[in-house]
N, C-alpha and C positions, 0 to 999 in steps of 0.2 A: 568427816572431821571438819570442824569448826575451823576457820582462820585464826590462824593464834594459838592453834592445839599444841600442848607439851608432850604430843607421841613423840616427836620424832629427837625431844632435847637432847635426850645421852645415846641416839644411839650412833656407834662412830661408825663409820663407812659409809655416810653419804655424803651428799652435799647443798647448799642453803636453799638452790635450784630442784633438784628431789624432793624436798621435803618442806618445800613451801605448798599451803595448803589452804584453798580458796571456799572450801564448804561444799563445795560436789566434788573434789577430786576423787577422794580417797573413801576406803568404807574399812570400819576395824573388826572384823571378826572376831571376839572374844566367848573364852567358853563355848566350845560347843563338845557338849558331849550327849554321849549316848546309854542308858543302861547295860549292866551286864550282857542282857539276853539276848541283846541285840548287837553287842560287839563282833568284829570280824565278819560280818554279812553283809559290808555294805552302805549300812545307816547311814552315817555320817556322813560320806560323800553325798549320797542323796541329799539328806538335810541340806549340809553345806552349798551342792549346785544351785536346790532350790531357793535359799537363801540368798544369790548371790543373782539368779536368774535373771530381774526385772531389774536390776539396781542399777540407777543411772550413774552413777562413778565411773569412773577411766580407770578403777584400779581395785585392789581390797589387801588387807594387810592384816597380818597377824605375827602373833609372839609366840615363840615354844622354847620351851627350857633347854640350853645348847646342850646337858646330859642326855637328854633321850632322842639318840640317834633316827629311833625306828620311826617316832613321829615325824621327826622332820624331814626324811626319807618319804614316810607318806603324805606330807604334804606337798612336795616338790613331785607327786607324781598326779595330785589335782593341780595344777600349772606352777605351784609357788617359786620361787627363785631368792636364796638368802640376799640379802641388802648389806647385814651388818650387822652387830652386836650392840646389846645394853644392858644395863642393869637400872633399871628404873627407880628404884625406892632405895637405900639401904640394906634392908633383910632380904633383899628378893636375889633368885639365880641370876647368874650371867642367860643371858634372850639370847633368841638369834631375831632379829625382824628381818620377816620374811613378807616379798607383795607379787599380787597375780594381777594380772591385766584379764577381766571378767570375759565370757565368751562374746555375751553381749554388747560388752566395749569397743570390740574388736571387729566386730561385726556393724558396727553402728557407720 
């Protein structure tokens, strides 16, 4: 995320220190999905690690509709932890932003 990014404007539970953002901190995961055939097997975490593998960020973050329990259940069992709530646009659901601290970060 760019310095100056409007991710973090509406969402409430953090604070100016969180979600201040220098152009390597943070990395946004958006959309990832997987076909039918391939749901429940796995995919996606795969996709997901290896997407997140080499990433120089100290972090990654993403949004999930606070209605669907089970996903955010499964994201918080690939390391994620809720942050806080938003609703970003007008028409859109209430979020939960959720961020993980990459293995690679962690490691580094």
């Amino acid at each position: 995320m760019s310095a100056g990014t409007a991710w973090w404007n509406h969402v409430v539970g953090v604070d100016d220190v969180f979600t201040r953002e220098n152009g390597t901190r943070t990395f946004a995961v958006s959309e990832l999905m997987v076909r039918p055939p391939w749901r429940k097997t796995g995919t996606a975490e795969l996709l997901h690690e290896e997407l997140l593998r080499e990433r120089p960020e100290e972090r990654a973050t993403l949004l999930v509709d606070s209605r669907h329990h089970r996903v955010h259940a499964l994201y918080e069992t690939w390391g994620y932890e809720a942050v806080g709530r938003t609703k970003p646009f007008d028409d859109a659901p209430v979020m939960t932003a959720m961020v993980r601290i990459p293995a690679a970060a962690v490691q580094s």
